[in-house]
SEROTI-726996 format. One record per residue (C-alpha): residue in one letter; z, y, x. Coordinates in steps of 0.1 Angstrom, whole numbers, padded with zeros to 4 digits, always signed. Each point is the difference from the previous one (the first is absolute). Example, Ala and Ser with C-alpha at 12.3 -4.5 7.8 and 13.67 -1.06 7.14 Angstrom:
<atoms>
A+0078-0045+0123;S-0007+0034+0014;
</atoms>
This chain:
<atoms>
X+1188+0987+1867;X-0037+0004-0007;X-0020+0025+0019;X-0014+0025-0022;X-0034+0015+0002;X+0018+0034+0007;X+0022-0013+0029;X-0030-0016+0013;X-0023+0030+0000;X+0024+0026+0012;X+0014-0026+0030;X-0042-0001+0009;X+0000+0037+0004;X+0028-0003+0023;X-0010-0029+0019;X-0028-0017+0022;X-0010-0013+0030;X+0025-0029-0010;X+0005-0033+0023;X+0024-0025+0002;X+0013-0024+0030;X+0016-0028-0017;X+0020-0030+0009;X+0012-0030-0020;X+0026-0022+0014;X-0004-0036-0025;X+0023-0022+0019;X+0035+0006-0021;X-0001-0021-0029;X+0007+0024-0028;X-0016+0035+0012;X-0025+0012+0021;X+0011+0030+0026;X-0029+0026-0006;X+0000+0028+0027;X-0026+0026-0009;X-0008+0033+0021;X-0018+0021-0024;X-0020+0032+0012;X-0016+0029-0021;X-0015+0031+0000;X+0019+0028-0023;X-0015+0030-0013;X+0033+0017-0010;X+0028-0005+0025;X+0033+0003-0009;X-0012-0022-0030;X+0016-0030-0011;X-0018-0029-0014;X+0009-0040-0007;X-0016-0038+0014;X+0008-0029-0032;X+0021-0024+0009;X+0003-0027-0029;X+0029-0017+0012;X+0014+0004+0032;X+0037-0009+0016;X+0009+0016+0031;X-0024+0027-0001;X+0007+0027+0029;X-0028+0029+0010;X+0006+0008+0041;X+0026-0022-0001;X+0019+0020-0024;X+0011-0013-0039;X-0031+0010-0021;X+0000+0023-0030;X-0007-0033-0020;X+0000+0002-0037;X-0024-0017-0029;X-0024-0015+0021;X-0006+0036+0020;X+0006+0012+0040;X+0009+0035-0002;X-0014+0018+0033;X+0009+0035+0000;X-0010+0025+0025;X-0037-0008+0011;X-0016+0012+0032;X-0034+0008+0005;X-0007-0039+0012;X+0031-0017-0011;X+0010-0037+0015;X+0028-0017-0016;X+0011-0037+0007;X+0015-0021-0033;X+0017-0031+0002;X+0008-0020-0026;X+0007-0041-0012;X-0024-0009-0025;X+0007-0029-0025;X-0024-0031-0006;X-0012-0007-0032;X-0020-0027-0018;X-0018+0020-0025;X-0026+0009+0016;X+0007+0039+0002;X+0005+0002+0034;X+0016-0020+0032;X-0005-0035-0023;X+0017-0026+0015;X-0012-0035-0008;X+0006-0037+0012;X-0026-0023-0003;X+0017-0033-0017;X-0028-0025+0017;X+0013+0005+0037;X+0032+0025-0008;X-0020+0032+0024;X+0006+0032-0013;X-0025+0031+0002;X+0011+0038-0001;X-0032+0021-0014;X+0004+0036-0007;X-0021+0007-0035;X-0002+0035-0003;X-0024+0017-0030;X+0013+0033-0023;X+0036+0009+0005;X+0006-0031+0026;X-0002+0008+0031;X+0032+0018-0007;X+0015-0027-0003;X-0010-0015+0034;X+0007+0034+0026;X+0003+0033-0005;X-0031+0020-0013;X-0012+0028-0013;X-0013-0024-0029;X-0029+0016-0017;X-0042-0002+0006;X-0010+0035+0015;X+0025-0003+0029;X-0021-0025+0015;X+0015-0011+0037;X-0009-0023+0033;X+0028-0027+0000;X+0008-0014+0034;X+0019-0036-0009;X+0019-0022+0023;X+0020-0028-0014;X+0030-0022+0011;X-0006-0035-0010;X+0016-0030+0002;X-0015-0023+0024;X-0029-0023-0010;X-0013+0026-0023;X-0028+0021-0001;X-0004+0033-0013;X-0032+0014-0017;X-0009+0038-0013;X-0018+0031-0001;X-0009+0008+0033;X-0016-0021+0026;X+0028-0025+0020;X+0006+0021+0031;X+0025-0027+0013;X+0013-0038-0008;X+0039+0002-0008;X+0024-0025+0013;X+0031-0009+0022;X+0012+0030-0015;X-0028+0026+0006;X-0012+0014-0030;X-0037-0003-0014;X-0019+0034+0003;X-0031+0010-0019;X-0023+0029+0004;X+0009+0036-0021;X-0027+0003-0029;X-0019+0025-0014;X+0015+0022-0023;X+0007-0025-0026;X+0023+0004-0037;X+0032-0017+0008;X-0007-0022-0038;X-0020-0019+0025;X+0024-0008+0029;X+0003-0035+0009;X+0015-0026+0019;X-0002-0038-0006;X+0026-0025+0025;X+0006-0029+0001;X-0016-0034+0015;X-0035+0004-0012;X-0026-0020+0006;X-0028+0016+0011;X-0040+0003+0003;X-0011+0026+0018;X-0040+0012+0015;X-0017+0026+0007;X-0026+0017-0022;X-0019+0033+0005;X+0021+0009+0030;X+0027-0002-0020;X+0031-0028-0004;X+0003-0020-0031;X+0023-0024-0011;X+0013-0021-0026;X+0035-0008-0004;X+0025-0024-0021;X+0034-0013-0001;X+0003-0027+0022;X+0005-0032-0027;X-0035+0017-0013;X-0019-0010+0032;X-0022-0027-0013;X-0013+0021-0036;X-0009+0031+0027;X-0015-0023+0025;X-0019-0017-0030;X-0012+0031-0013;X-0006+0027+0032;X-0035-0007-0002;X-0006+0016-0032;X+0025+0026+0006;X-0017+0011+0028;X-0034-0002-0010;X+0012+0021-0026;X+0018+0023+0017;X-0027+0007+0027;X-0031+0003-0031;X+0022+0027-0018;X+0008+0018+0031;X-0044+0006+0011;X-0001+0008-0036;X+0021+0027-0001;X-0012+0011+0033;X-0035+0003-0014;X+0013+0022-0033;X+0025+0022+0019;X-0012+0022+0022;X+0038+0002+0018;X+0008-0029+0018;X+0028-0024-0004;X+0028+0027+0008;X+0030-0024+0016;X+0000-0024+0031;X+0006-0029-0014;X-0007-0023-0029;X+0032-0029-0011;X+0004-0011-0029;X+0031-0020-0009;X+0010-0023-0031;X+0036+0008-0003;X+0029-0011-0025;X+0014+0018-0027;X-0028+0028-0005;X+0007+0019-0028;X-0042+0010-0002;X-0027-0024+0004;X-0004+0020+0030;X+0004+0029+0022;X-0024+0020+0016;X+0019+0010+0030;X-0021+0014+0027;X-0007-0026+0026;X+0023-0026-0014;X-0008-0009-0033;X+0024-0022-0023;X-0001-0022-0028;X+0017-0018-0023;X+0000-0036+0019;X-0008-0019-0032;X-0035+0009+0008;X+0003-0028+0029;X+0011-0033-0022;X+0007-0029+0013;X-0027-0016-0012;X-0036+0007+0001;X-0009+0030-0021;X-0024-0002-0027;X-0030+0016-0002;X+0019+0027-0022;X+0027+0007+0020;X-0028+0007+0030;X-0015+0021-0022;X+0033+0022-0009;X+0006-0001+0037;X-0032+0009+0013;X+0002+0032-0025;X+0036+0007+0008;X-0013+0002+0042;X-0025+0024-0010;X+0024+0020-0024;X+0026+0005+0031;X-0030+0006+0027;X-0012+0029-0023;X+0036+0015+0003;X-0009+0006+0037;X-0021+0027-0013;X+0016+0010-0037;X+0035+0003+0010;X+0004+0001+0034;X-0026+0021+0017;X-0001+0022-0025;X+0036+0000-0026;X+0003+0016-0031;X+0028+0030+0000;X+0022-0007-0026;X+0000-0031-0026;X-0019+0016-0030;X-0034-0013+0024;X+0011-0039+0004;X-0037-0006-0014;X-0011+0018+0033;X+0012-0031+0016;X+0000-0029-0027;X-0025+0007-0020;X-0024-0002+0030;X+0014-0025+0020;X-0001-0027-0037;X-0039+0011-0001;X-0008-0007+0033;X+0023-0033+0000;X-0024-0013-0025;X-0035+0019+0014;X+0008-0012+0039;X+0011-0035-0014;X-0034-0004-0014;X-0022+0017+0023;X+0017-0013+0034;X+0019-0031-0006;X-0022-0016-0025;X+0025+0001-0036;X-0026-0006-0020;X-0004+0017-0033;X+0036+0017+0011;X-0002+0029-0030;X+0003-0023-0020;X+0031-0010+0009;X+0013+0035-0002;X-0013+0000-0035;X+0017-0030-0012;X+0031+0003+0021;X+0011+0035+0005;X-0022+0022-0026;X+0019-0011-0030;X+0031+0008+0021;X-0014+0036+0002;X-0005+0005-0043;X+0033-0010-0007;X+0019+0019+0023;X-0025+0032-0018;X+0012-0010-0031;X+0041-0002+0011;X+0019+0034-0008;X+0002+0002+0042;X-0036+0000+0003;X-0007+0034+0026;X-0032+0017+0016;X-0016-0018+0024;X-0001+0028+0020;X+0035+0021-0013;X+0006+0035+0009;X+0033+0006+0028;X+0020+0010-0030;X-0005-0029-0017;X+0017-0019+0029;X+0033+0018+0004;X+0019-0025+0022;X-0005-0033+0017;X+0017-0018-0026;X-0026+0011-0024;X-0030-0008+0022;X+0017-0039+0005;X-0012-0007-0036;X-0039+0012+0008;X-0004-0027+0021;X-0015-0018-0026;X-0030-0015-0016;X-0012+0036-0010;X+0001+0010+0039;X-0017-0032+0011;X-0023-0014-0028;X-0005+0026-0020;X-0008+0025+0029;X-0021-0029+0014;X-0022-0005-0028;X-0001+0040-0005;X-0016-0001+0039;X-0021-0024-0010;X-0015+0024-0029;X-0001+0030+0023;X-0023-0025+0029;X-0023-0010-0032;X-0003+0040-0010;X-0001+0014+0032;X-0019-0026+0021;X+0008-0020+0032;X-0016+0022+0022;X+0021+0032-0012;X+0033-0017-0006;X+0003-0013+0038;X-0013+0032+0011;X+0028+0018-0016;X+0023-0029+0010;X-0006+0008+0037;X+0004+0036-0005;X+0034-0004-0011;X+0008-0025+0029;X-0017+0021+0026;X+0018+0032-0011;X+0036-0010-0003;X+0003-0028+0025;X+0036-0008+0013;X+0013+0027-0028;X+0006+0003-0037;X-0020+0007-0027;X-0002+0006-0039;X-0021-0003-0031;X-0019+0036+0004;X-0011-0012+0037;X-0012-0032-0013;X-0022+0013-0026;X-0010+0034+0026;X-0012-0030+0022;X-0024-0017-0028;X-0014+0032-0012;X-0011+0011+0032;X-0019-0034-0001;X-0014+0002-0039;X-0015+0026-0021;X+0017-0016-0030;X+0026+0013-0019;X+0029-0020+0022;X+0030+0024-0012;X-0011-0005-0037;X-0001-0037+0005;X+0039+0000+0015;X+0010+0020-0029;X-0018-0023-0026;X+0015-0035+0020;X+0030+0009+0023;X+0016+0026-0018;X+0007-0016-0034;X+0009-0033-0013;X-0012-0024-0023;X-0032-0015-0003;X-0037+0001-0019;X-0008-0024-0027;X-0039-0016+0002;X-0011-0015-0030;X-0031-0016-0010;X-0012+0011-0033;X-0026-0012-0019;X-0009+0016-0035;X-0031-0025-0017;X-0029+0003+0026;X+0017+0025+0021;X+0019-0010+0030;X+0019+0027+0023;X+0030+0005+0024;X+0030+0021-0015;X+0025+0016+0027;X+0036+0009-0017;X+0010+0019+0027;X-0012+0034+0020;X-0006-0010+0034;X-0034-0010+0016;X-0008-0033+0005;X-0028-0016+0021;X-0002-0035-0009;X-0023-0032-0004;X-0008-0012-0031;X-0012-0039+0000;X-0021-0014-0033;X-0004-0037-0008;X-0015-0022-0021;X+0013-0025-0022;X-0007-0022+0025;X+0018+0022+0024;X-0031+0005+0020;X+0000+0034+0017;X-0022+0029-0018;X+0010+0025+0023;X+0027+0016+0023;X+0003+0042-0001;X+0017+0024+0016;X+0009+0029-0026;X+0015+0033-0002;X+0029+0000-0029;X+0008+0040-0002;X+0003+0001-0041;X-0003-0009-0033;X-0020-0035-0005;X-0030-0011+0024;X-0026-0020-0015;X-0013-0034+0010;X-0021-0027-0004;X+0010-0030-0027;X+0014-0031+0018;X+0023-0030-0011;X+0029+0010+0030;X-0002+0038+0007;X+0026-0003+0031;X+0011+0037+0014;X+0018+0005+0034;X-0012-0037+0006;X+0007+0006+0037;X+0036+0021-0001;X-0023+0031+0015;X+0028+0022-0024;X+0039-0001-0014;X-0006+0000-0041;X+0010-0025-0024;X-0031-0024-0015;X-0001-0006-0037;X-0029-0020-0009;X-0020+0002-0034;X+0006-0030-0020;X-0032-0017+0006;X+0008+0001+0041;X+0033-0012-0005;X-0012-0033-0021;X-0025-0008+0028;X+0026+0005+0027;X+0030-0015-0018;X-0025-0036-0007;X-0018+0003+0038;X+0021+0020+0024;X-0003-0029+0025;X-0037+0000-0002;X-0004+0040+0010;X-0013-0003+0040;X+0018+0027+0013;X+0035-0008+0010;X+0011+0042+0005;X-0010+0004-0040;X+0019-0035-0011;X+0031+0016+0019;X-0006+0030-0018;X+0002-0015-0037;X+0029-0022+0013;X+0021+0030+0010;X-0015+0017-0036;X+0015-0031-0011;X+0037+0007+0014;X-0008+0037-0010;X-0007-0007-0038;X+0036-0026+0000;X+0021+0032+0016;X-0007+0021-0027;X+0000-0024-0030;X-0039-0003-0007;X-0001-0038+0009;X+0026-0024-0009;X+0015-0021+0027;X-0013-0032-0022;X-0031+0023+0007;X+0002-0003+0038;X+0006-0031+0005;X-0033-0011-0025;X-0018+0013+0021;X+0019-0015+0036;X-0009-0032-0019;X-0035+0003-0004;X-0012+0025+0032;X+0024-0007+0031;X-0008-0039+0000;X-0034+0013+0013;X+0007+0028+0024;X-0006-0004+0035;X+0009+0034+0011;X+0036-0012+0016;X+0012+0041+0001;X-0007-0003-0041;X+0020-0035-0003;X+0031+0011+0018;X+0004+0032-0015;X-0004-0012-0033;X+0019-0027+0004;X+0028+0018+0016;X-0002+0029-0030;X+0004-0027-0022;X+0032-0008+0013;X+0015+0032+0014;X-0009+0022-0029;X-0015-0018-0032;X+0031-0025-0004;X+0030+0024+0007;X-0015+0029-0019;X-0019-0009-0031;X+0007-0038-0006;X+0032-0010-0018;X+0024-0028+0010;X-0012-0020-0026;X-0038+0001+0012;X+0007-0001+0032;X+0001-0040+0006;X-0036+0000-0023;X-0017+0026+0025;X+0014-0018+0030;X-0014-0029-0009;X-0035+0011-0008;X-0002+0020+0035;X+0013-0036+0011;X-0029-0014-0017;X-0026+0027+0010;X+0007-0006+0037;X-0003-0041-0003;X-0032+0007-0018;X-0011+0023+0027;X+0007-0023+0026;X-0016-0025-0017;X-0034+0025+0007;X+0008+0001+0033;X-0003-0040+0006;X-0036+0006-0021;X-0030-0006+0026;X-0010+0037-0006;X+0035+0008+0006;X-0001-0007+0035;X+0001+0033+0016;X+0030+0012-0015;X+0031-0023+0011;X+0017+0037+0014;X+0012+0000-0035;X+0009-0031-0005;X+0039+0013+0021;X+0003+0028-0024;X-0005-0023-0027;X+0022-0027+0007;X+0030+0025+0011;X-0003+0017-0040;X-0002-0036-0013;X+0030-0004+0018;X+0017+0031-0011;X-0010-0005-0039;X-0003-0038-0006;X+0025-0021-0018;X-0011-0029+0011;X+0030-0014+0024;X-0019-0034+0007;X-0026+0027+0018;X+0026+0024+0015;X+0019-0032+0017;X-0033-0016+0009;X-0004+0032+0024;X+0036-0004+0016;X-0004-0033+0006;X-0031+0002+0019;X+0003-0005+0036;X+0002+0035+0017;X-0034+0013+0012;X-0021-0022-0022;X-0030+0011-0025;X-0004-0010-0034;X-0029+0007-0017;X-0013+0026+0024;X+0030+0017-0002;X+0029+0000+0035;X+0036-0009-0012;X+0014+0029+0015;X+0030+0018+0004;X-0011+0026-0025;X-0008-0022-0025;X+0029-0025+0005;X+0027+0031-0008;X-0025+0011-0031;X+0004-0029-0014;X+0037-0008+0005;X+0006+0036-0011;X-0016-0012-0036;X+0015-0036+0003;X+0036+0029+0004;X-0012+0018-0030;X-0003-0032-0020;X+0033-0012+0006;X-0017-0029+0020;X+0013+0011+0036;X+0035-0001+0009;X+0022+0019+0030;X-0005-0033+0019;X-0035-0001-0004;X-0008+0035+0016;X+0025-0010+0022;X-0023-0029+0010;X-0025+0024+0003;X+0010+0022+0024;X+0011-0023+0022;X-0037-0007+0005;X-0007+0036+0002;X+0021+0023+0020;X-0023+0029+0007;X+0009+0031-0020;X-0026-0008-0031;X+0023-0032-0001;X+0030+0026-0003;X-0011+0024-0026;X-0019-0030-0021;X+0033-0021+0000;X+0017+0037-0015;X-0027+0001-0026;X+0004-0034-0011;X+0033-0001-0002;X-0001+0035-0024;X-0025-0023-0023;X+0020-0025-0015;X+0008+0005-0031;X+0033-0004-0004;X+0031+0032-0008;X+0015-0016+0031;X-0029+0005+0024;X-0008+0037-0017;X+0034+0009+0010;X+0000-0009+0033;X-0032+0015+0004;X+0011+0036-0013;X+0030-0002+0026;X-0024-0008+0029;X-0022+0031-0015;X+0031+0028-0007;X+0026-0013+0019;X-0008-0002+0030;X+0000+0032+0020;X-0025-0010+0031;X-0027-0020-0022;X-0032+0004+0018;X-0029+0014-0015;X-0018-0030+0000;X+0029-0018-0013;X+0003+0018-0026;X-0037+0002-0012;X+0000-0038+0004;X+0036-0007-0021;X-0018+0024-0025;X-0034-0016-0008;X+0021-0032-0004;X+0025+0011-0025;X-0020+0015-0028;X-0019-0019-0023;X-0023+0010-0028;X+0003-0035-0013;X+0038+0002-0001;X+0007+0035-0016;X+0027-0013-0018;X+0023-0014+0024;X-0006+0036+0023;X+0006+0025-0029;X+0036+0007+0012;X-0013+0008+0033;X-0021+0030-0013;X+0031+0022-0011;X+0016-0012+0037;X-0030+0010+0020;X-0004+0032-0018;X+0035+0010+0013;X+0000-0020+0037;X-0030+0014+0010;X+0005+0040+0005;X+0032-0011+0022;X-0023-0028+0021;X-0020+0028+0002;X+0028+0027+0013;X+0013-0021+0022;X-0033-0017+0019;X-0022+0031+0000;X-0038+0012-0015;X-0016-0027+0023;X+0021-0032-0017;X-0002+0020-0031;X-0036-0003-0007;X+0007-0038+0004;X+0026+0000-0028;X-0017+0021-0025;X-0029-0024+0008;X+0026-0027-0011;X-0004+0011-0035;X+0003-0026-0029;X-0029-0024-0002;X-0009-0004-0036;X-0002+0016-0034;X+0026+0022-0007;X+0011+0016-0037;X+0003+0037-0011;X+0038-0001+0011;X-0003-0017+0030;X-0028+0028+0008;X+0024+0027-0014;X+0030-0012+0023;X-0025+0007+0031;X-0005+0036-0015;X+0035+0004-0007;X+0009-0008+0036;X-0027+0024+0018;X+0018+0029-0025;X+0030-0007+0016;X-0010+0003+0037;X-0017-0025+0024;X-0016+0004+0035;X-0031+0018+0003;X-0018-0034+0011;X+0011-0019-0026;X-0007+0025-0029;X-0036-0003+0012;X-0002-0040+0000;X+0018-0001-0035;X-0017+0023-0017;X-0035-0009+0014;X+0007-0035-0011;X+0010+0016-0037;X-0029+0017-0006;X-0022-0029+0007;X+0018-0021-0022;X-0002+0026-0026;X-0035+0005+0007;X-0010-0032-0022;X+0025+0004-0025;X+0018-0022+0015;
</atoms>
């Protein structure tokens, strides 16, 4: 049952002063035994109230059979200080929401992590599951032996020979960021600031955390000083962990003191210089959250961009000012921006900031966690730092920290904290940029001689405009005020606007800017404008004003060139992930595979150039979308019969690579069952598990498909990683054809997966949505099914995938 926004605010006027001693039992093999002695403060007694329990067996309160009904704990009759003691047998559950179970294939350990976040932590104990009843947690934890047991407070005392492993109470934290991680880690621990640190990964992932502590603590301890030089409140918890765990449904979690993520960020072999860089960002995204989120906590869900929004800008700002990402906004332009303009184009599009109202229940604020909440609001930030100043903006910033530390907090005390540190207009500026949705159009006009900046649009925009010559030889770089109608400037062959992301508006360039950019992109020195035009590019394909024959002219002729590795991968990986299944037919789909095929040979072939030198960290990313769009099978074999661990042409034979290019050997109808058989006998590790699922999904054959749909919906314990993996593999934009029947049975499978596995595992199969061009029926029989009635999550997923497709006409 979702929590509403009025059962949340009236059980906050009844209640405070919460706190919770907790114990988890994780020896039985099939539930944990959760004990929980809960204690409050009630303004009313004689009141009754409830705790959320998601799924519970056995659940007594004093020993006595609870009032146990829809997910609630009745507790009727409240004292003044009330102290009741629930027991209760909690189910595992390997989809990530929750006690995820999972065993690692390469040695057969298993690992018990609690993964809590909105509506979860319900399902792990009994709670009064919402933000503003913020509570100190005191954990101990049962484990079997030979484990080890991480979370939020600091390790009071070592389990074993049946003793259980205490940790220290917290502050008052939200109980959406409990955690506790078990199982046999390995572990790297020190001491920084006064403070413990530590990184931790499953065990058969010793040697990739070994091989890469040095950076990950480097990088911890530079964004840690930096945020103890812009924050006037220090570090607010006693310790500092950080754990790479299995089966995260996030990329990670910003748990105070014990921060998770996804463990895919740890491969097994060496990361490439873009992966560091998404890591590097992701570490300062979830240290932020020590501060947005966790000190301070918004009160109800309609603020998520109090937390998100803040902690995505200072992922990126920290990244680059403390751990050396250079040129980092310009991932975020090229990799999450565009993100951010479709989901303000989709019919769900929302406020960045919303009002309460707009948030009615839990269920509703699920779907807000989105690219508007993190992009959008991120780039929105940005615009306010340009408009305000850095001076003003962390003034205001520390404000707000200072004055509701350890509590919760809301838009209004937000913007009452920047005002008090700018005489500009802040609450006019939220209304113009949080408040509404959609975005500002800036187009460069130029009428004969005259030449002049049009905004389509009504907010204020403080942006810089960068001219060229034909030569693309800078003329000049400008800050400028947009507030209306059309501002004048000087001629120029490339008049670029926005050139360093400073605001959120779409670019439309005048004809004359677009020939020069369109015939020397790769020639423009600054690599935050080229990912600017690049994600213009994906912008202009989404809503139908270049042709995907369009796109990929100009992949052939500009990304041969780039050196900027954030702007390779991400268009690369648009290419494949949104060009091909949305706008590019079955029938064009082998032609456009092959000439991204040949644009990566030909930019490898660069790379081996004497001036070319510098820039072998693209040459993995290269090779692995060779891999995954050449139909050359002389090459793909060549790769899998290398000798493990070997380099060819600059390039490691890795285990990435090797299941990219068996995958496409699948998709071919070149690999058979007994080749990724052969295959994962070399690799046991859990990439070797989930790339032998995704080949096997590829092939093209009905016989394959159908064994792959019955893994995918017939199986009632999939893992979420299973699933994803089974997924990817199974649709084909190049073999629409043969997966046609599939639509009409994944239109009707998927609301019942969806019933039966929960929101969390939904998001994963609405995610699973057909990957290639679909026709006006197909695209009605989705409509025709939301009519009817589907889960809440899945409505979203389907319908924000619709509307993108129909955004291009397509």
């Amino acid at each position: 049952m979702s929590l509403t926004l009025g059962e949340a605010r009236a059980r906050r006027e009844l209640l405070a002063d919460v706190s919770y001693d907790l114990h988890l039992d994780l020896t039985g093999p099939e539930h944990a035994e959760c004990r929980v002695v809960v204690r409050f403060a009630c303004s009313r007694p004689g009141a009754e109230t409830f705790l959320e329990l998601a799924h519970g067996d056995r659940v007594t309160v004093d020993g006595e059979p609870a009032a146990y009904a829809n997910g609630r704990i009745v507790l009727r009759d409240l004292a003044a200080r009330t102290e009741v003691v629930v027991e209760a047998r909690v189910p595992y559950v390997t989809d990530g929401d929750g006690l995820h179970v999972f065993t690692d294939p390469a040695d057969q350990e298993t690992y018990v992590s609690a993964y809590a976040g909105m509506d979860i932590a319900q399902r792990i104990f009994p709670c009064f599951d919402q933000n503003d009843l913020k509570a100190r947690v005191t954990l101990s934890v049962t484990a079997p032996e030979r484990w080890s047991v991480l979370a939020n407070g600091r390790l009071e005392r070592a389990g074993g020979a049946g003793e259980p492993w205490r940790f220290a109470p917290t502050p008052p934290i939200p109980v959406a960021m409990f955690v506790l991680c078990a199982g046999p880690w390995h572990s790297v621990r020190w001491e920084h600031a006064g403070l413990p640190f530590g990184w931790h990964a499953r065990r058969s992932l010793a040697a990739a955390l070994d091989r890469d502590v040095p950076e990950l603590r480097r990088v911890t301890e530079a964004c840690f000083e930096h945020y103890g030089e812009l924050f006037d409140e220090p570090y607010p918890f006693d310790s500092y962990d950080q754990v790479m765990v299995p089966g995260h449904n996030w990329g990670a979690m910003e748990t105070p003191g014990c921060v998770t993520y996804r463990d895919e960020l740890l491969p097994q072999d060496p990361p490439g210089l873009a992966e560091r860089r998404r890591r590097t960002v992701i570490v300062a995204h979830e240290m932020a959250h020590m501060w947005f989120g966790n000190l301070v906590t918004m009160t109800w869900w309609e603020d998520t961009w109090l937390q998100e929004s803040f902690a995505d800008h200072m992922g990126f700002r920290v990244a680059e000012a403390a751990a050396g990402v250079k040129d980092a906004w310009a991932d975020f332009l090229v990799q999450r921006a565009p993100q951010a303009y479709l989901a303000d184009q989709r019919r769900s599009t929302h406020p960045v900031a919303a009002r309460a109202e707009e948030v009615p229940d839990v269920d509703t604020a699920a779907g807000n966690f989105d690219a508007i909440s993190y992009a959008k609001g991120n780039a929105c930030l940005q615009q306010l730092v340009t408009w305000l100043g850095e001076e003003s903006f962390l003034a205001g910033v520390n404000a707000y920290l200072s004055r509701h530390r350890f509590g919760n907090a809301t838009l209004a005390d937000f913007v009452d904290a920047l005002s008090s540190a700018s005489d500009r207009d802040v609450r006019g500026w939220v209304d113009d940029w949080l408040r509404t949705t959609g975005f500002d159009t800036v187009r460069v006009q130029r009428e004969g001689p005259a030449l002049g900046l049009l905004r389509e649009g009504s907010r204020r925009h403080r942006l810089r405009v960068d001219r060229y010559d034909a030569a693309l030889e800078p003329l000049s770089a400008e800050m400028l005020e947009i507030a209306d109608g059309v501002l004048p400037l000087l001629d120029a062959a490339l008049v670029l606007p926005n050139a360093g992301g400073e605001t959120f508006a779409r670019v439309r360039l005048d004809p004359a800017s677009w020939q020069v950019v369109t015939e020397r992109l790769g020639q423009l020195p600054d690599p935050t404008s080229r990912a600017l035009l690049w994600a213009g590019f994906f912008d202009q394909v989404s809503v139908g004003d270049l042709t995907a024959a369009g796109f990929v002219d100009l992949l052939e002729r500009h990304l041969p060139g780039e050196r900027n590795v954030a702007v390779v991968t991400a268009v690369l990986g648009w290419t494949g992930a949104s060009l091909l299944p949305r706008h590019v037919p079955e029938n064009a789909v082998a032609e456009v595979l092959a000439r991204v095929a040949g644009t990566c040979r030909a930019a490898l072939r660069d790379l081996r150039a004497p001036d070319g030198r510098h820039a072998w960290d693209l040459a993995a990313p290269l090779t692995r979308d060779l891999a995954g769009s050449t139909s050359d099978v002389a090459l793909l074999r060549s790769w899998l019969d290398s000798p493990e661990a070997t380099t060819r042409d600059g390039v490691a034979i890795d285990s990435s690579l090797r299941w990219t290019a068996l995958r496409r050997l699948a998709a071919l109808g070149e690999a058979d069952a007994e080749a990724v058989a052969r295959e994962q006998d070399r690799d046991r590790s859990a990439t070797g598990e989930l790339g032998a699922a995704r080949a096997l999904a590829a092939r093209p054959t009905p016989e394959a498909k159908e064994a792959a749909w019955a893994v995918l919906f017939e199986d009632p314990v999939i893992s979420n990683r299973m699933f994803t993996a089974v997924a990817d593999g199974f649709w084909d934009p190049a073999r629409a054809s043969l997966l046609r029947g599939f639509v009409p049975r994944y239109v009707e499978a998927a609301p019942q997966l969806v019933t039966a596995r929960g929101p969390g595992f939904g998001r994963l199969v609405g995610a699973a949505f057909p990957r290639f061009v679909l026709d006006a029926s197909e695209l009605a029989a989705f409509d025709e099914r939301i009519a009817r009635g589907v889960p809440t999550v899945l409505r979203r997923a389907w319908q924000d995938e619709l509307d993108v497709r129909r955004l291009s006409g397509r």
